[in-house]
N, C-alpha and C positions, 0 to 999 in steps of 0.2 A: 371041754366040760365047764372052765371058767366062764368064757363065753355065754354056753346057756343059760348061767346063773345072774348073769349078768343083764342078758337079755328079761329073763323073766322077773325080774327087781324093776327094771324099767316098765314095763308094762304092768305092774300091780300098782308103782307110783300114779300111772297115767290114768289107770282104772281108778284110782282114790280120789285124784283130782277131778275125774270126768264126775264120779257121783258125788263128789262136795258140791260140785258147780250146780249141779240137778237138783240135788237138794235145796239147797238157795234158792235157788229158783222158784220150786215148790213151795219154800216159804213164804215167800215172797207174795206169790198169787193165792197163797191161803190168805197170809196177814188181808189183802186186799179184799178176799170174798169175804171174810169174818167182818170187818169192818163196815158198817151200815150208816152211822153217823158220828159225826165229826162237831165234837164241842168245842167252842174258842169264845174267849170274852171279847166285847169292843164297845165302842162308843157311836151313841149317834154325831153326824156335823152331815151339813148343809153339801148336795150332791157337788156345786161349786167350791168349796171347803171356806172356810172363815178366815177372816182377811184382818188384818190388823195396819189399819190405814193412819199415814203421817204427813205431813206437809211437806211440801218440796224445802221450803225454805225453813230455818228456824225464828223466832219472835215470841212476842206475850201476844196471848187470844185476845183479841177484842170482842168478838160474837160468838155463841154457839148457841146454833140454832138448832139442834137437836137433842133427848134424851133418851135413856134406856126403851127398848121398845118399840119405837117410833118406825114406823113401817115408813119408805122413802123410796124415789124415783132416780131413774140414770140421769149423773150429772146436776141433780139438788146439791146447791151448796149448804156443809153441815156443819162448817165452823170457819171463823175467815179471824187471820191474823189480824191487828194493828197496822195500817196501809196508809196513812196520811200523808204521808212523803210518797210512796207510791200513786196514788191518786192526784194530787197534785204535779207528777211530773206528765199521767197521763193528760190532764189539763192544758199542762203548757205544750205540750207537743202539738194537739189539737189547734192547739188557734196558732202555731207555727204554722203547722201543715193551710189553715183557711188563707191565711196571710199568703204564703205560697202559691196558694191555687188562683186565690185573687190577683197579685201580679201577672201569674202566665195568661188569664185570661185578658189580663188588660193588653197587652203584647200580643197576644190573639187575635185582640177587634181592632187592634191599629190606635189612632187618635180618635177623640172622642166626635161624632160625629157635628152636634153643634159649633165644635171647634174647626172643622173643616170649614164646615158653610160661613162663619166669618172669616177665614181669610181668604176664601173665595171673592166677598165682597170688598174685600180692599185691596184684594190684585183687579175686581173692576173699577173701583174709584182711583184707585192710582192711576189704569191704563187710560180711563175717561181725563185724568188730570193733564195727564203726560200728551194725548191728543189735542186739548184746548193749548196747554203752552207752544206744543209745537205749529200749530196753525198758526197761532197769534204769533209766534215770532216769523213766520215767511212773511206774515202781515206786513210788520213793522219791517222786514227786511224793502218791501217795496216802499215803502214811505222815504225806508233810508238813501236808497236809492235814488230820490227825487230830492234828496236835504231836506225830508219832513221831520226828523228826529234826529237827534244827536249821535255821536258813536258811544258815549255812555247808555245810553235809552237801550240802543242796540246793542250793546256788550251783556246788557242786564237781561235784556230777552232770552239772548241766547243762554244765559248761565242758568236759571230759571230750565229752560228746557232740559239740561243736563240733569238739574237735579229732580226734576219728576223721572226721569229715564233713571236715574237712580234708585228710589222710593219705588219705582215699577218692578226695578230688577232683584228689590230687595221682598218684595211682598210675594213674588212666585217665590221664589226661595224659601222663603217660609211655610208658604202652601205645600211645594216638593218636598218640603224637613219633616212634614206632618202624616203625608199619604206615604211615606215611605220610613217613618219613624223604625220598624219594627226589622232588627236586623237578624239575619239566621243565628249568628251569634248569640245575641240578647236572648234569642226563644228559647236554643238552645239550653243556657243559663238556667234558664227558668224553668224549663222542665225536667232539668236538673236537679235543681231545690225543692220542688214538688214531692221529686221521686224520694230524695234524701229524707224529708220530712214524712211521709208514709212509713219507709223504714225504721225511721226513731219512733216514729208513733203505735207500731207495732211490737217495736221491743217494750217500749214502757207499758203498753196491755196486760206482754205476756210476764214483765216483771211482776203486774199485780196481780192477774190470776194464779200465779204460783202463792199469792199469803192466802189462797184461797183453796178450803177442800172440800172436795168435791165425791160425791157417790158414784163408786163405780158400775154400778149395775142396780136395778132394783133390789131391794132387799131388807134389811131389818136391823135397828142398832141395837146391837148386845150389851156392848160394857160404852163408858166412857171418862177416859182416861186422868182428864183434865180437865181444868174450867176456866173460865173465862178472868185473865187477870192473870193466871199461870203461864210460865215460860215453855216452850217447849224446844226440844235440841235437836233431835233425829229420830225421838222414841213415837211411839205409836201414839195417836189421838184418839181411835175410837176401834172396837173391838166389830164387824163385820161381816153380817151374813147373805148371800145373795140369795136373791126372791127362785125356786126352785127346788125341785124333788129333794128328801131325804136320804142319804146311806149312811150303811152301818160301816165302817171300819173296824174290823173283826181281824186280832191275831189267831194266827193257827198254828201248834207247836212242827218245827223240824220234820217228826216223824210222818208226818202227815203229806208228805210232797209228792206231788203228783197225784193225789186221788181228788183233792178239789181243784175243779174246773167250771168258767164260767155256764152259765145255764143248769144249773146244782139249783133244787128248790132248799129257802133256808128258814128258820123258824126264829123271832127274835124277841127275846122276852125280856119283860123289862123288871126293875127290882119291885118286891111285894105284888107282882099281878098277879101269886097266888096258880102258874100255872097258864095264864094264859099269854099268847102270841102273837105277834103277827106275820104272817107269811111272808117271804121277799123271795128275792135270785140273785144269786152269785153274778156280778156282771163285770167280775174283774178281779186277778189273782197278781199281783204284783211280783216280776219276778226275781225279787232280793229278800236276802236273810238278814234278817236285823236283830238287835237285844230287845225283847222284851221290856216292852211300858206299860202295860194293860194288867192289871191282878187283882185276881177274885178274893184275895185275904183271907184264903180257905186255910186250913192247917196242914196237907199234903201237898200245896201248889209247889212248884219245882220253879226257881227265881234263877235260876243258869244257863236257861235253854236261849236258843236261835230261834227266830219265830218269821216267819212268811207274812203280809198283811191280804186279806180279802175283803173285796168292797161289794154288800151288798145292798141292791136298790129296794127301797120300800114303798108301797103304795102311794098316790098322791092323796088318798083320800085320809094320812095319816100324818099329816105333813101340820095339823095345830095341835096332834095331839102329844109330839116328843117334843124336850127339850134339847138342845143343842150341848154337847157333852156329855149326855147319859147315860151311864154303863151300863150293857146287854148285854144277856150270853144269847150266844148265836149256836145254833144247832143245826148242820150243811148235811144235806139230804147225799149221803154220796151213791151216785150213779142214778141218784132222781133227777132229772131236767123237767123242765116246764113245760 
Protein backbone atom coordinates (compact mmCIF):
# COMPACT_ATOMS: atom_id res chain seq x y z
CA UNK A 1 0.00 0.00 0.00
CA UNK A 2 3.04 2.46 0.91
CA UNK A 3 4.56 1.50 -2.04
CA UNK A 4 1.64 2.66 -4.39
CA UNK A 5 1.64 5.85 -2.66
CA UNK A 6 4.80 6.26 -3.20
CA UNK A 7 4.97 5.48 -6.56
CA UNK A 8 2.19 7.80 -7.52
CA UNK A 9 3.87 11.08 -5.58
CA UNK A 10 6.69 10.19 -7.98
CA UNK A 11 4.92 10.29 -11.11
CA UNK A 12 2.64 13.40 -10.30
CA UNK A 13 6.26 15.20 -9.33
CA UNK A 14 7.55 14.11 -12.80
CA UNK A 15 4.13 15.05 -14.57
CA UNK A 16 4.64 18.74 -12.84
CA UNK A 17 8.09 19.03 -13.99
CA UNK A 18 7.45 17.53 -17.61
CA UNK A 19 4.58 20.48 -17.86
CA UNK A 20 6.67 23.42 -16.23
CA UNK A 21 9.30 22.45 -18.79
CA UNK A 22 6.37 22.68 -21.72
CA UNK A 23 5.37 25.57 -20.39
CA UNK A 24 8.71 27.34 -20.73
CA UNK A 25 9.02 26.43 -23.51
CA UNK A 26 5.63 27.68 -24.92
CA UNK A 27 6.68 30.87 -23.41
CA UNK A 28 9.44 31.02 -24.81
CA UNK A 29 8.19 30.76 -28.57
CA UNK A 30 5.37 32.94 -27.72
CA UNK A 31 7.65 35.84 -26.21
CA UNK A 32 9.55 35.14 -29.73
CA UNK A 33 6.35 35.14 -32.13
CA UNK A 34 4.96 38.33 -30.09
CA UNK A 35 8.20 40.21 -30.71
CA UNK A 36 8.37 41.86 -34.18
CA UNK A 37 10.87 44.65 -33.42
CA UNK A 38 13.75 45.19 -31.46
CA UNK A 39 14.73 48.87 -30.34
CA UNK A 40 18.43 49.58 -29.05
CA UNK A 41 20.30 52.95 -29.13
CA UNK A 42 23.85 53.34 -30.66
CA UNK A 43 26.21 55.62 -32.43
CA UNK A 44 27.33 56.18 -35.80
CA UNK A 45 31.65 55.54 -36.27
CA UNK A 46 33.40 54.78 -39.44
CA UNK A 47 32.94 50.86 -40.67
CA UNK A 48 37.04 50.71 -39.88
CA UNK A 49 36.26 52.32 -36.24
CA UNK A 50 38.28 55.45 -35.40
CA UNK A 51 41.79 55.53 -34.54
CA UNK A 52 43.54 57.53 -32.16
CA UNK A 53 47.02 57.94 -33.69
CA UNK A 54 50.48 58.68 -31.70
CA UNK A 55 54.10 58.78 -32.44
CA UNK A 56 56.37 56.01 -31.89
CA UNK A 57 58.77 58.12 -30.15
CA UNK A 58 58.00 60.99 -27.77
CA UNK A 59 59.44 64.89 -28.53
CA UNK A 60 58.01 68.63 -29.18
CA UNK A 61 56.12 68.88 -32.76
CA UNK A 62 57.93 70.58 -34.96
CA UNK A 63 55.29 70.41 -38.09
CA UNK A 64 51.80 69.64 -38.39
CA UNK A 65 50.77 69.55 -41.38
CA UNK A 66 47.22 68.69 -40.97
CA UNK A 67 43.80 70.10 -39.42
CA UNK A 68 40.28 69.08 -38.38
CA UNK A 69 38.61 67.88 -41.46
CA UNK A 70 41.30 67.47 -43.91
CA UNK A 71 40.46 64.57 -45.91
CA UNK A 72 44.16 62.47 -46.49
CA UNK A 73 45.92 59.57 -48.30
CA UNK A 74 47.74 56.15 -46.87
CA UNK A 75 51.12 57.01 -45.58
CA UNK A 76 50.65 61.24 -45.87
CA UNK A 77 52.68 62.51 -43.30
CA UNK A 78 50.44 64.44 -40.66
CA UNK A 79 52.75 65.85 -38.11
CA UNK A 80 56.67 65.17 -37.83
CA UNK A 81 58.51 65.70 -34.54
CA UNK A 82 61.68 68.04 -34.00
CA UNK A 83 64.60 65.55 -35.94
CA UNK A 84 67.67 67.74 -36.32
CA UNK A 85 69.83 65.45 -34.58
CA UNK A 86 68.09 62.74 -36.48
CA UNK A 87 68.53 64.01 -39.71
CA UNK A 88 71.95 64.94 -39.42
CA UNK A 89 72.96 61.39 -38.17
CA UNK A 90 71.05 60.35 -41.44
CA UNK A 91 73.73 62.64 -43.18
CA UNK A 92 76.63 61.49 -41.74
CA UNK A 93 75.85 57.77 -42.42
CA UNK A 94 75.25 58.64 -46.04
CA UNK A 95 78.55 60.01 -46.93
CA UNK A 96 80.14 57.18 -44.53
CA UNK A 97 78.26 54.65 -46.63
CA UNK A 98 79.67 56.94 -50.35
CA UNK A 99 83.14 56.98 -48.66
CA UNK A 100 82.85 53.08 -48.41
CA UNK A 101 81.68 52.26 -51.62
CA UNK A 102 84.20 54.41 -53.12
CA UNK A 103 87.08 52.56 -51.55
CA UNK A 104 85.75 49.12 -52.61
CA UNK A 105 85.45 50.35 -55.93
CA UNK A 106 88.83 51.53 -56.12
CA UNK A 107 90.13 47.93 -54.93
CA UNK A 108 87.68 46.65 -57.57
CA UNK A 109 89.54 48.30 -60.68
CA UNK A 110 92.90 47.57 -59.18
CA UNK A 111 95.55 50.54 -59.86
CA UNK A 112 94.86 53.33 -61.56
CA UNK A 113 95.31 52.61 -65.14
CA UNK A 114 97.51 55.67 -66.22
CA UNK A 115 99.60 54.61 -63.33
CA UNK A 116 100.25 51.28 -64.79
CA UNK A 117 101.10 52.56 -68.28
CA UNK A 118 104.02 54.54 -66.46
CA UNK A 119 105.73 52.04 -64.88
CA UNK A 120 105.47 49.97 -67.72
CA UNK A 121 107.74 52.62 -69.31
CA UNK A 122 110.38 52.59 -66.88
CA UNK A 123 110.53 48.83 -66.56
CA UNK A 124 111.35 49.58 -70.55
CA UNK A 125 113.77 52.44 -69.97
CA UNK A 126 115.43 50.65 -67.42
CA UNK A 127 115.63 47.27 -69.43
CA UNK A 128 116.91 49.60 -72.68
CA UNK A 129 119.47 51.12 -69.83
CA UNK A 130 120.67 47.79 -68.38
CA UNK A 131 121.14 46.36 -72.30
CA UNK A 132 123.44 49.52 -73.41
CA UNK A 133 125.53 49.10 -70.01
CA UNK A 134 125.89 45.57 -70.48
CA UNK A 135 126.99 45.62 -74.15
CA UNK A 136 129.35 48.50 -73.35
CA UNK A 137 130.87 46.73 -70.72
CA UNK A 138 131.79 43.11 -72.87
CA UNK A 139 133.04 46.08 -75.01
CA UNK A 140 135.43 47.51 -72.84
CA UNK A 141 135.95 43.86 -71.58
CA UNK A 142 137.78 43.21 -75.05
CA UNK A 143 139.66 46.42 -74.87
CA UNK A 144 140.66 45.22 -71.50
CA UNK A 145 141.91 42.25 -72.67
CA UNK A 146 144.22 43.89 -75.19
CA UNK A 147 145.57 46.57 -72.13
CA UNK A 148 143.31 49.20 -73.95
CA UNK A 149 141.84 50.32 -70.45
CA UNK A 150 142.71 50.24 -67.03
CA UNK A 151 141.29 47.72 -64.39
CA UNK A 152 139.62 50.72 -62.72
CA UNK A 153 137.80 51.77 -66.26
CA UNK A 154 136.84 48.00 -66.14
CA UNK A 155 135.92 47.63 -62.37
CA UNK A 156 133.62 50.87 -63.13
CA UNK A 157 131.93 49.16 -66.16
CA UNK A 158 131.07 46.40 -64.72
CA UNK A 159 129.61 48.03 -61.50
CA UNK A 160 127.61 50.31 -63.63
CA UNK A 161 126.15 47.17 -65.10
CA UNK A 162 125.08 45.79 -61.69
CA UNK A 163 123.45 48.74 -60.88
CA UNK A 164 121.05 49.20 -64.13
CA UNK A 165 120.29 45.17 -63.44
CA UNK A 166 119.35 46.72 -60.14
CA UNK A 167 116.98 49.82 -61.27
CA UNK A 168 115.56 46.81 -63.81
CA UNK A 169 114.71 44.49 -61.07
CA UNK A 170 113.39 47.29 -58.98
CA UNK A 171 110.92 48.95 -61.62
CA UNK A 172 109.17 45.24 -62.44
CA UNK A 173 108.67 45.18 -59.00
CA UNK A 174 106.93 47.98 -58.83
CA UNK A 175 104.96 47.33 -61.96
CA UNK A 176 103.99 43.52 -60.00
CA UNK A 177 103.01 45.82 -56.66
CA UNK A 178 100.67 47.67 -58.95
CA UNK A 179 98.70 44.82 -61.16
CA UNK A 180 98.41 42.93 -58.21
CA UNK A 181 97.88 45.72 -55.64
CA UNK A 182 94.26 44.33 -54.53
CA UNK A 183 94.50 41.43 -52.06
CA UNK A 184 91.37 39.00 -51.27
CA UNK A 185 91.82 40.37 -47.94
CA UNK A 186 91.78 43.99 -48.51
CA UNK A 187 88.33 43.44 -50.78
CA UNK A 188 87.13 41.56 -48.36
CA UNK A 189 87.55 44.52 -45.79
CA UNK A 190 85.94 46.56 -47.93
CA UNK A 191 83.03 45.04 -48.45
CA UNK A 192 82.75 44.72 -45.16
CA UNK A 193 82.61 48.37 -44.43
CA UNK A 194 80.24 49.00 -47.23
CA UNK A 195 77.86 46.32 -45.79
CA UNK A 196 78.39 47.78 -42.12
CA UNK A 197 77.63 51.34 -43.45
CA UNK A 198 74.21 50.30 -45.30
CA UNK A 199 73.28 48.94 -42.03
CA UNK A 200 74.01 52.13 -39.95
CA UNK A 201 72.42 53.95 -42.70
CA UNK A 202 69.23 52.23 -42.40
CA UNK A 203 68.91 52.33 -38.74
CA UNK A 204 69.47 56.08 -38.67
CA UNK A 205 66.24 56.26 -41.67
CA UNK A 206 64.30 54.44 -39.57
CA UNK A 207 65.34 56.38 -36.30
CA UNK A 208 63.83 59.44 -38.23
CA UNK A 209 60.88 58.08 -39.68
CA UNK A 210 59.72 57.01 -36.37
CA UNK A 211 59.63 61.42 -35.15
CA UNK A 212 57.40 60.97 -38.09
CA UNK A 213 53.47 60.34 -38.38
CA UNK A 214 52.12 59.09 -40.65
CA UNK A 215 48.17 58.13 -42.11
CA UNK A 216 47.30 54.79 -41.86
CA UNK A 217 44.84 54.35 -44.40
CA UNK A 218 42.98 56.95 -46.32
CA UNK A 219 40.56 58.69 -44.33
CA UNK A 220 39.60 62.07 -42.54
CA UNK A 221 41.08 64.03 -39.54
CA UNK A 222 38.54 64.29 -36.62
CA UNK A 223 40.10 65.95 -33.65
CA UNK A 224 43.65 67.21 -33.24
CA UNK A 225 45.23 66.86 -30.20
CA UNK A 226 48.12 69.03 -30.09
CA UNK A 227 50.24 71.60 -31.79
CA UNK A 228 53.09 72.31 -32.92
CA UNK A 229 55.61 73.57 -30.16
CA UNK A 230 53.78 70.92 -27.61
CA UNK A 231 55.38 68.06 -26.15
CA UNK A 232 53.96 64.76 -26.55
CA UNK A 233 54.53 61.41 -24.36
CA UNK A 234 52.71 58.24 -25.45
CA UNK A 235 49.16 60.00 -25.64
CA UNK A 236 47.29 60.32 -28.84
CA UNK A 237 48.24 63.13 -31.62
CA UNK A 238 45.24 63.05 -33.69
CA UNK A 239 41.79 61.61 -33.56
CA UNK A 240 41.17 59.21 -37.00
CA UNK A 241 38.80 58.02 -39.24
CA UNK A 242 39.38 55.70 -42.17
CA UNK A 243 38.01 56.59 -45.88
CA UNK A 244 35.09 53.82 -45.95
CA UNK A 245 31.42 52.59 -45.33
CA UNK A 246 29.44 53.81 -42.10
CA UNK A 247 27.97 51.43 -39.21
CA UNK A 248 25.83 51.91 -36.60
CA UNK A 249 27.11 50.36 -33.21
CA UNK A 250 23.76 49.56 -31.71
CA UNK A 251 23.32 48.21 -27.97
CA UNK A 252 20.60 45.52 -27.54
CA UNK A 253 19.27 44.85 -23.95
CA UNK A 254 20.08 41.03 -22.47
CA UNK A 255 16.62 39.98 -23.06
CA UNK A 256 16.77 40.16 -26.50
CA UNK A 257 19.57 37.22 -27.27
CA UNK A 258 19.16 35.11 -29.81
CA UNK A 259 16.46 36.73 -31.92
CA UNK A 260 18.97 39.23 -33.66
CA UNK A 261 20.93 37.91 -36.18
CA UNK A 262 22.93 39.05 -39.05
CA UNK A 263 20.87 39.85 -42.27
CA UNK A 264 17.96 41.43 -39.88
CA UNK A 265 16.65 44.57 -42.15
CA UNK A 266 17.25 47.72 -39.42
CA UNK A 267 15.79 51.12 -39.53
CA UNK A 268 18.26 54.13 -38.06
CA UNK A 269 17.05 57.28 -37.19
CA UNK A 270 18.76 60.07 -36.24
CA UNK A 271 17.91 62.79 -33.35
CA UNK A 272 15.14 65.56 -34.58
CA UNK A 273 14.57 63.71 -38.13
CA UNK A 274 11.07 63.96 -37.03
CA UNK A 275 10.56 60.24 -37.96
CA UNK A 276 12.48 59.59 -40.62
CA UNK A 277 15.31 56.73 -41.36
CA UNK A 278 17.54 55.09 -43.00
CA UNK A 279 17.39 51.66 -43.79
CA UNK A 280 20.61 49.27 -43.09
CA UNK A 281 21.44 45.31 -42.10
CA UNK A 282 22.38 43.81 -39.20
CA UNK A 283 25.98 42.57 -40.48
CA UNK A 284 27.27 41.60 -37.15
CA UNK A 285 26.04 40.55 -33.59
CA UNK A 286 29.00 40.35 -31.28
CA UNK A 287 29.08 37.55 -29.20
CA UNK A 288 29.65 39.14 -25.55
CA UNK A 289 27.73 40.89 -22.74
CA UNK A 290 28.94 43.90 -21.71
CA UNK A 291 27.66 47.06 -19.21
CA UNK A 292 25.83 49.36 -21.00
CA UNK A 293 27.39 52.90 -22.44
CA UNK A 294 24.70 54.01 -24.74
CA UNK A 295 21.54 56.02 -23.05
CA UNK A 296 18.52 57.61 -24.38
CA UNK A 297 18.05 59.80 -21.06
CA UNK A 298 14.53 58.69 -21.22
CA UNK A 299 12.92 58.60 -17.59
CA UNK A 300 12.05 54.67 -17.69
CA UNK A 301 15.59 53.53 -19.19
CA UNK A 302 16.87 50.80 -16.96
CA UNK A 303 21.02 51.78 -16.39
CA UNK A 304 21.77 47.88 -14.78
CA UNK A 305 21.17 45.85 -17.57
CA UNK A 306 23.95 43.57 -19.72
CA UNK A 307 23.79 44.54 -23.11
CA UNK A 308 25.05 42.57 -26.45
CA UNK A 309 26.63 45.17 -29.17
CA UNK A 310 25.06 44.97 -33.05
CA UNK A 311 26.80 46.41 -36.04
CA UNK A 312 24.78 47.70 -38.54
CA UNK A 313 25.93 48.58 -42.23
CA UNK A 314 24.42 51.81 -43.77
CA UNK A 315 24.36 52.82 -47.25
CA UNK A 316 27.25 54.31 -49.02
CA UNK A 317 25.22 56.90 -50.48
CA UNK A 318 24.88 58.19 -46.70
CA UNK A 319 28.23 58.15 -45.77
CA UNK A 320 28.61 62.76 -45.87
CA UNK A 321 25.48 62.90 -44.57
CA UNK A 322 26.32 61.38 -40.65
CA UNK A 323 28.48 62.50 -38.26
CA UNK A 324 30.99 60.24 -36.62
CA UNK A 325 29.61 59.75 -33.01
CA UNK A 326 25.92 60.37 -33.43
CA UNK A 327 23.34 58.90 -31.38
CA UNK A 328 20.68 56.67 -33.14
CA UNK A 329 18.02 54.56 -32.23
CA UNK A 330 18.15 51.61 -34.31
CA UNK A 331 15.04 49.57 -34.79
CA UNK A 332 16.11 45.58 -35.97
CA UNK A 333 13.46 44.08 -38.18
CA UNK A 334 13.32 40.56 -36.33
CA UNK A 335 12.91 37.82 -38.62
CA UNK A 336 13.02 40.41 -41.62
CA UNK A 337 16.23 39.70 -43.76
CA UNK A 338 17.24 41.55 -46.82
Amino acid sequence: MNMTIVKRLILGVAWIWICSGCSEERSKENFETQVSQVHAPGYVEPEGRMRRLSFADSGVIGILKVDVGDMIQKGEILAQLESAVEEARVEESRAALSRAEAKLALLQAGAHPQRIKALRAEVEEARADYQYREDEAERLESLFAEDGISLKEMDLARHEVLLASARLEKCRARLEEALNMVRSEDLAVAQADVTAEKVALKLAEEQLERRALRAPSAGRVLEVFLREGERTENGPMILFAPEGPLMVRAEVDEGFVGLVRPGQRASVMMPGSDGANVQGVVSKVKPVMGEKRVFTREAHERLDIQVFEVFVELPDSEVNKWQFGMEVEVVIEIGGAS
